[in-house]
C-alpha positions as CSV (number, residue, x, y, z in Angstrom):
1,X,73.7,79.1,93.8
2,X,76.0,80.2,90.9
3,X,78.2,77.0,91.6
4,X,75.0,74.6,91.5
5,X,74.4,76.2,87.5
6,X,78.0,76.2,86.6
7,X,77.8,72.0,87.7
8,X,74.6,71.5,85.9
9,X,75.7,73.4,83.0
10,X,78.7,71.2,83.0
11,X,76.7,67.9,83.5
12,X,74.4,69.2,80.4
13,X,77.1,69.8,78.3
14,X,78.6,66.6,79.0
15,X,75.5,64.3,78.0
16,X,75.4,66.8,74.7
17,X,78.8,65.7,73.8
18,X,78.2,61.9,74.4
19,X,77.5,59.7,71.7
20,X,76.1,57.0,73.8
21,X,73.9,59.2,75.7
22,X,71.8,59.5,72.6
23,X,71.7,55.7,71.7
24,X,70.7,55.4,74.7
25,X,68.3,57.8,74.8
26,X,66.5,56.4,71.5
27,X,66.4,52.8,73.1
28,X,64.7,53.6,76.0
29,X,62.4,56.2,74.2
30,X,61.4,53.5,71.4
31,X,60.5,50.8,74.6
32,X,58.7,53.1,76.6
33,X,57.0,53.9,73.6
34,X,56.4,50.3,72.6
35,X,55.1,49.3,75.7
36,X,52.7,52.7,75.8
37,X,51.2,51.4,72.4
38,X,50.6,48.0,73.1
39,X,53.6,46.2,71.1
40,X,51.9,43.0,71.8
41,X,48.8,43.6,70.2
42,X,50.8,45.2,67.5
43,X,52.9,42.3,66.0
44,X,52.6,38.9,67.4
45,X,54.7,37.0,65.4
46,X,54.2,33.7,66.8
47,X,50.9,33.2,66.4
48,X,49.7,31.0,63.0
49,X,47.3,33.6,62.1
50,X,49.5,36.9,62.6
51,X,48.3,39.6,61.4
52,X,50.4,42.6,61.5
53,X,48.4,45.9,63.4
54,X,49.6,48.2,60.3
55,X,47.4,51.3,61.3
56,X,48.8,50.5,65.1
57,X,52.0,50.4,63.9
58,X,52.0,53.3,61.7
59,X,50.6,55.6,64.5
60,X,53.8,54.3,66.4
61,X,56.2,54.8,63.7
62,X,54.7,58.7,63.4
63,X,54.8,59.1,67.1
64,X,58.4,57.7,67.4
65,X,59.3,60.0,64.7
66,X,57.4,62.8,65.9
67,X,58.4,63.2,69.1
68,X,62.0,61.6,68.8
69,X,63.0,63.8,65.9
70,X,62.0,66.8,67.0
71,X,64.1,66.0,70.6
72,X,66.7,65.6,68.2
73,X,65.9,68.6,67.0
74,X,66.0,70.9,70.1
75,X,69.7,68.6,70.5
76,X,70.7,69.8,67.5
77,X,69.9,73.3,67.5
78,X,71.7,73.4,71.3
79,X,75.0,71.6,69.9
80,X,75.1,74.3,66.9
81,X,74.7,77.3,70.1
82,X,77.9,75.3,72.2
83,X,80.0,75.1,69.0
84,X,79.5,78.8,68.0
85,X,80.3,79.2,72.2
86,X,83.1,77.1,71.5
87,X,84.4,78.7,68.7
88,X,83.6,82.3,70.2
89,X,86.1,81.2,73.1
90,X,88.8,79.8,70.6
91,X,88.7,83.3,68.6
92,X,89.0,84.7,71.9
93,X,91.9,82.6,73.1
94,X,93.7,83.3,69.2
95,X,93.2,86.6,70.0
96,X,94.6,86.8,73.4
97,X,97.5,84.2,71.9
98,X,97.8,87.3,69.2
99,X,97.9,90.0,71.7
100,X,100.5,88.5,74.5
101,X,103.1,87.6,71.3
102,X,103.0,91.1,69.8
103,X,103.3,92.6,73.7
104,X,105.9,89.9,74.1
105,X,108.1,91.1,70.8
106,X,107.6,94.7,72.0
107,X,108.3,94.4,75.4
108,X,111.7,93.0,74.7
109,X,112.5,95.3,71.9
110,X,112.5,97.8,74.6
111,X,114.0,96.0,76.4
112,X,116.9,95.3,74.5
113,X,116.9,99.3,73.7
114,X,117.5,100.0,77.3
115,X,120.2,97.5,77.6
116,X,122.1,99.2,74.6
117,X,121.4,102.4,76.1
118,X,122.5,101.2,79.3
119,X,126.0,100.1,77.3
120,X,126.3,103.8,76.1
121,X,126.3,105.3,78.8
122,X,129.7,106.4,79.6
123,X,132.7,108.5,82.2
124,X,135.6,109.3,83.1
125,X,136.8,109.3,86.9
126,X,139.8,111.5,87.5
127,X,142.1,110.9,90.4
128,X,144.8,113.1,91.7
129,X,147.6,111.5,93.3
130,X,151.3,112.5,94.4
131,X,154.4,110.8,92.5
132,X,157.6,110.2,94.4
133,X,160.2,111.7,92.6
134,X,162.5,114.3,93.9
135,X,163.4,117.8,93.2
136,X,159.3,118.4,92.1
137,X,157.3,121.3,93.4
138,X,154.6,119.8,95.6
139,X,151.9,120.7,91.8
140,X,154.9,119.0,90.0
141,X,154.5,116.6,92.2
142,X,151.2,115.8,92.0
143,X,150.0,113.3,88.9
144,X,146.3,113.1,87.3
145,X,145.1,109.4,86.6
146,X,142.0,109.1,84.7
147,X,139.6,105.7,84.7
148,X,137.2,104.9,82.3
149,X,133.6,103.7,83.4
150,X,130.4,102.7,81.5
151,X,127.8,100.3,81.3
152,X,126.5,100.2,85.0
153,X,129.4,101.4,86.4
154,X,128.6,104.0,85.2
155,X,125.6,104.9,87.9
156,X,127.9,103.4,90.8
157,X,130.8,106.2,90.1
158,X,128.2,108.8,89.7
159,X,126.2,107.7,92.5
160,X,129.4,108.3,94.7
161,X,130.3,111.3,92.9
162,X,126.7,112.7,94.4
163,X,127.3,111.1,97.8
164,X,130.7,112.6,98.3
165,X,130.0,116.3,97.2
166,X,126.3,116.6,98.7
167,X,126.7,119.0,102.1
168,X,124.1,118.0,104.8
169,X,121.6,120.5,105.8
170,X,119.9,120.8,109.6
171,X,116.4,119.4,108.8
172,X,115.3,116.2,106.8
173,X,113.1,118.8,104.5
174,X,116.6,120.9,103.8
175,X,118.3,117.5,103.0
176,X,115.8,116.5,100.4
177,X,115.6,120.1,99.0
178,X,119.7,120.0,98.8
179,X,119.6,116.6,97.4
180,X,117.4,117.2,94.5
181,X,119.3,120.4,93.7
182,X,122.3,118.0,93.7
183,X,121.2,115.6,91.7
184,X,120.2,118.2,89.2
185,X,123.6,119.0,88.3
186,X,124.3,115.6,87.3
187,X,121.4,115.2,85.0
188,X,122.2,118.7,83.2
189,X,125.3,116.5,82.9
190,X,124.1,113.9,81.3
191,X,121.1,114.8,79.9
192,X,121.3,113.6,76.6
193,X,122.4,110.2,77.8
194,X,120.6,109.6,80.8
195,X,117.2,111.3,79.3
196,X,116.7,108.9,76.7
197,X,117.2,106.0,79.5
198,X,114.4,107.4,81.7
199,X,112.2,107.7,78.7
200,X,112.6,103.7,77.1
201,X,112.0,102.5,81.1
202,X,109.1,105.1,81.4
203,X,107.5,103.8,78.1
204,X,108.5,99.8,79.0
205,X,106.3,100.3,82.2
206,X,103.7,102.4,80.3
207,X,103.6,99.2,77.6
208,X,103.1,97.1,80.6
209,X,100.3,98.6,82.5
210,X,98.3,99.7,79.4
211,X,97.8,96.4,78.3
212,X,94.6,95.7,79.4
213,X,93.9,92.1,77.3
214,X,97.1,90.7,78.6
215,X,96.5,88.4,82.2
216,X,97.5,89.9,85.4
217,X,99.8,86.7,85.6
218,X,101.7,87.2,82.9
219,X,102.1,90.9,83.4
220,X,103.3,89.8,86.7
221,X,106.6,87.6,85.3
222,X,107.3,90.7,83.1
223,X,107.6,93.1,85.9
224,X,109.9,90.9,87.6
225,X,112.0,90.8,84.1
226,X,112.6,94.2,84.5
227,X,112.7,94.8,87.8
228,X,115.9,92.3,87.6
229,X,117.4,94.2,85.4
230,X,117.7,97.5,87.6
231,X,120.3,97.7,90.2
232,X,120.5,99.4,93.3
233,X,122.0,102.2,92.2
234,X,119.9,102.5,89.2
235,X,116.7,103.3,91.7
236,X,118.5,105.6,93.5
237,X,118.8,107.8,90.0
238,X,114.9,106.7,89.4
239,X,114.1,108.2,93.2
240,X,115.4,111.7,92.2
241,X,114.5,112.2,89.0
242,X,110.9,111.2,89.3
243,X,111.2,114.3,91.7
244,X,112.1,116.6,89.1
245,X,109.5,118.4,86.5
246,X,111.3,115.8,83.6
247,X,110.5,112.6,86.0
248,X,107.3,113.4,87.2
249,X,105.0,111.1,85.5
250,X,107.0,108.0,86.5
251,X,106.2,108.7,90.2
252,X,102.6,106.8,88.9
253,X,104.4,103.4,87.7
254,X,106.8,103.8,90.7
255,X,104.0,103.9,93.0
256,X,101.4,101.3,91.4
257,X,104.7,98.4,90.8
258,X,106.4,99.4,94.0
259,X,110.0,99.8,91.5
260,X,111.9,101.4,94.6
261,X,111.6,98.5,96.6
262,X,114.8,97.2,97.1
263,X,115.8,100.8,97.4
264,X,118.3,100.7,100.4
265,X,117.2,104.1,102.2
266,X,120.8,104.7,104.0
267,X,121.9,105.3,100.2
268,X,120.2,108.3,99.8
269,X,121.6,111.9,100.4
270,X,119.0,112.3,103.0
271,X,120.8,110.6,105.2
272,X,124.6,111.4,104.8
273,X,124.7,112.8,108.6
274,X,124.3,109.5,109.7
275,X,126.2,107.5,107.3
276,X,129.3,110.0,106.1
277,X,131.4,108.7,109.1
278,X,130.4,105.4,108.9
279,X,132.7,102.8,107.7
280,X,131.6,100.2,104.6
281,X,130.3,97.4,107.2
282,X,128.9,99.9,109.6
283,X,127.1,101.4,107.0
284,X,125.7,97.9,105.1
285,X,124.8,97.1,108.5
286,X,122.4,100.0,109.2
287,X,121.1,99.1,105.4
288,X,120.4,95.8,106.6
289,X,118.5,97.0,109.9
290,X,116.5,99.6,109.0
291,X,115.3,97.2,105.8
292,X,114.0,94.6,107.7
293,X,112.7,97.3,109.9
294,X,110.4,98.3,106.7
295,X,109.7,94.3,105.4
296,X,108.5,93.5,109.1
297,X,106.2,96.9,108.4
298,X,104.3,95.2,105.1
299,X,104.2,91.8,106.9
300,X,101.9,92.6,109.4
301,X,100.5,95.9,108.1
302,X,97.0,94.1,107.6
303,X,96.7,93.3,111.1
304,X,94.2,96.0,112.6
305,X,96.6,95.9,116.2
306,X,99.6,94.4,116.8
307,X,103.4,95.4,118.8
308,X,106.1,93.1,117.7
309,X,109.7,93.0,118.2
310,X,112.5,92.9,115.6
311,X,115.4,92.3,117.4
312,X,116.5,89.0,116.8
313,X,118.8,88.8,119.6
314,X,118.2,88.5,123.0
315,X,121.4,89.1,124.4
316,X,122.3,92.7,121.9
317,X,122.4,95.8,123.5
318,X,119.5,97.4,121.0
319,X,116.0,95.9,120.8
320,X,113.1,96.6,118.5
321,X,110.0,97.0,118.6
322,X,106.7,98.4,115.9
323,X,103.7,98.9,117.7
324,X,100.5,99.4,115.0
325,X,97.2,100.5,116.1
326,X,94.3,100.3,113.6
327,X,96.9,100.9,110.7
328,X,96.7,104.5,112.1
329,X,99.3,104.7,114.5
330,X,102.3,103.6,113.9
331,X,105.5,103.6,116.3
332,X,108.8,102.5,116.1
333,X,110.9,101.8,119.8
334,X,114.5,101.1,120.5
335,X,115.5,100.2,123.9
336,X,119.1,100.7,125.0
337,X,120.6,98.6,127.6
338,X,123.9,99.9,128.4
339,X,124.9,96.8,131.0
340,X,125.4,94.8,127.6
341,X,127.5,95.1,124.8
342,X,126.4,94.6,121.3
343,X,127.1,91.1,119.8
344,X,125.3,91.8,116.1
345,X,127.3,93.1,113.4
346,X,124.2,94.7,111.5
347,X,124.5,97.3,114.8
348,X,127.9,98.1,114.8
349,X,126.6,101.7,113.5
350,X,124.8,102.2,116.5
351,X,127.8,103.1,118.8
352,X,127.9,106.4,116.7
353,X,124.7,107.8,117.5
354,X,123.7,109.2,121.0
355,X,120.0,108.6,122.5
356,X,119.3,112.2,120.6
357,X,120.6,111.2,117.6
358,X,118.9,107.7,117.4
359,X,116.0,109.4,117.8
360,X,116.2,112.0,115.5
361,X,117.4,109.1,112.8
362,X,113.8,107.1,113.6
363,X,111.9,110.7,112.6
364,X,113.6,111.1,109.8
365,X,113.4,106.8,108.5
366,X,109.2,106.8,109.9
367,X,108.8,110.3,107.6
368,X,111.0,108.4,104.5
369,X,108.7,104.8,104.7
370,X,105.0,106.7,105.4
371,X,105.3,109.7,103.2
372,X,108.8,110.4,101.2
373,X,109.0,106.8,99.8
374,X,105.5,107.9,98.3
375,X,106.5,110.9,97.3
376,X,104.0,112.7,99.1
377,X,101.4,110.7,97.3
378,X,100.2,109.2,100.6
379,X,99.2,109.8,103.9
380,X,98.9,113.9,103.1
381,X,97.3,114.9,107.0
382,X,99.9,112.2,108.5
383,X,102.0,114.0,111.5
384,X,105.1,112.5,113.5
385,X,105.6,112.2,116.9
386,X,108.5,111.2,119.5
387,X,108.8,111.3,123.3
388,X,112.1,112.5,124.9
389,X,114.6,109.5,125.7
390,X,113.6,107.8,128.9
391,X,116.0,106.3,131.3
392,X,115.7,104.0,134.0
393,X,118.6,102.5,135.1
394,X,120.7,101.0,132.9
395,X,118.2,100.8,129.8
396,X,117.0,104.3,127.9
397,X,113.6,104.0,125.9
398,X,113.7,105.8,122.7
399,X,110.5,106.3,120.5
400,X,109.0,107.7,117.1
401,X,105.7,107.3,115.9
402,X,103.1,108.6,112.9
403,X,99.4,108.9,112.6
404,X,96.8,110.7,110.5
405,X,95.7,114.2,112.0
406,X,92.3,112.8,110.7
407,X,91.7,109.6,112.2
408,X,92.2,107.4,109.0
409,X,94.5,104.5,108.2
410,X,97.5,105.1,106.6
411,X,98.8,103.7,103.4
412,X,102.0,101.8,103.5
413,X,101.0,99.4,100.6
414,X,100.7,100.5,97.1
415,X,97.8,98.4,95.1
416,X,99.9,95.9,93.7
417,X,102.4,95.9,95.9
418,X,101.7,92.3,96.9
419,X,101.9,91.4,93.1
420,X,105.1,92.5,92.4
């Protein structure tokens, strides 16, 4: 019904705005009206003795008027309500055009702040190396060369600087505990630097969500502005500090945009049991699997049922499989077949990790994705769950799953997640 208006509205406002339509209009009104007074009896013109009908024709001519300028009229008075509607809309538009320029000239003011600060931001890596000269006491011996970092580099060298002093703990909670103390040491550090970053990318998301005039289209090409500005190693730094009391109110924006999404999760400390003796391709490579792991997860998270496998590769010695139930349980499966040998180099971690061990990993990734990545936002009654390895023959079935203790769907998708 609303569509049928909006076309008839349309078709209205058309005729109003047609010059022709009210030529028209006259022409037809004046014959109709003609032929509804008699016109013949009015004038004849061709007769000898022609005598004009002048109180006829005067009735007609008030009539005509009458009724034909007070039409006009109604016209009239419509065309001034569509061109104070038109005008109302192009006020509106200015104003919009007004708002979205000065958002525009703030937005990259900060951004251009955060850039500089992002310049400032400065280190120096010290390196301890022995020299080979002779007749030197092995301290003698021993040279100090220090490198100079800044810019971004300056988050990859203090990103490593994390990774190689953080000490694993025995339970994912005791990781995350030990890496947030760990990371706290850095930002006492560097407080003074690294606060005022947080602060200019806290308030250039703040700018962006409070402003309510500006279209949800437009809002959307500056979050990707900004999001392309962040590195990897940049979210990692974002992760922990929104943890702490000084970072807390980002968790919101991080949440609502979905910033930590390209977030590799074998980064984090968390992990470092399974990555510390991992070499550089190993360790990409269990980036790369356990990501796609988490994409396939928002692909078909709408779907109320569905089990679908991951593994790409029919002849590898690891397959994959997510199984979702209702969005309420949720489980991850790895089947090992020992008869084969492993022909993708995304798994070449794998050979590291015992049935136990892969296991253990798939608790700890399914608690990171459902409830960590969140920061506990989410999915508050959720519960994990795991089967001891099963083996039949040559293949060893290895599971871990998570569902609400209550029954309800869990959240994997922030609300604009599928905007960003």
């Amino acid at each position: 019904m609303k569509a049928i208006f909006s076309k008839i509205s349309q078709f209205v406002d058309k005729i109003l705005m047609s010059k022709w339509a009210y030529a028209v209009l006259s022409i037809v009104f004046i014959a109709l009206s003609g032929i509804a007074f008699g016109w013949g009896q009015i004038i004849e013109p061709f007769k000898a003795d022609y005598i004009a009908d002048y109180a006829r024709l005067g009735t007609y001519g008030d009539f005509v008027g009458g009724v034909l300028g007070t039409i006009f009229g109604v016209i009239s008075v419509l065309l001034m309500f569509k061109t104070f509607d038109h005008q109302r809309i192009a006020t509106a538009d200015n104003q919009t055009q007004l708002e979205i320029e000065r958002f525009h000239d703030l937005f990259f003011e900060l951004l251009r702040l955060y850039q500089s600060q992002v310049s400032d931001l400065c280190g120096v890596y010290r390196t301890f190396e022995k020299s080979k000269k002779d007749n030197l006491t092995e301290d003698e011996n021993t040279e100090v060369y220090e490198y100079s970092y800044n810019n971004k580099d300056f988050f990859d060298f203090e990103k490593e600087k994390l990774q190689r002093v953080f000490t694993p703990k025995k339970s994912f909670e005791q990781n995350q505990a030990e890496a947030l103390k760990t990371y706290m040491f850095f930002y006492i550090k560097n407080k003074d630097k690294i606060g005022a970053y947080y602060r200019t990318l806290y308030r250039i998301y703040d700018l962006i969500d409070n402003a309510k005039t500006i279209p949800e289209g437009i809002k959307k090409d500056y979050l990707k502005i900004i999001r392309a500005q962040l590195t990897e190693t940049e979210l990692f730094f974002l992760r922990y500090n929104a943890l702490t009391y000084y970072g807390h109110k980002f968790i919101k924006y991080i949440n609502e945009y979905n910033i930590l999404k390209h977030l590799p999760v074998f980064e984090l400390l968390e992990f470092k049991d399974w990555w510390k003796d991992l070499d550089a391709v190993e360790r990409a490579g269990l980036n790369i699997v356990f990501t796609n792991l988490r994409d396939t997860l928002h692909k078909v998270w709408d779907r109320k049922n569905v089990k679908i496998s991951t593994s790409g590769k029919i002849d590898s010695k690891y397959s994959f499989m997510i199984e979702i139930r209702n969005c309420a349980d949720v489980e991850i499966k790895v089947v090992i077949d020992d008869s084969k040998e492993s022909t993708s180099m995304e798994l070449l971690a794998f050979k590291h990790f015992d049935a136990k061990r892969l296991q253990q990993l798939l608790d700890c990734y399914i608690k990171e994705i459902f409830i960590y990545s969140h920061f506990s936002s989410h999915n508050k009654t959720a519960i994990t769950y795991s089967d001891h390895p099963i083996k039949r023959g040559n293949t060893t079935t290895i599971n871990s799953g998570i569902k609400n203790s209550n029954g309800q769907p869990l959240i994997l998708k922030c609300r604009r997640v599928d905007r960003v």
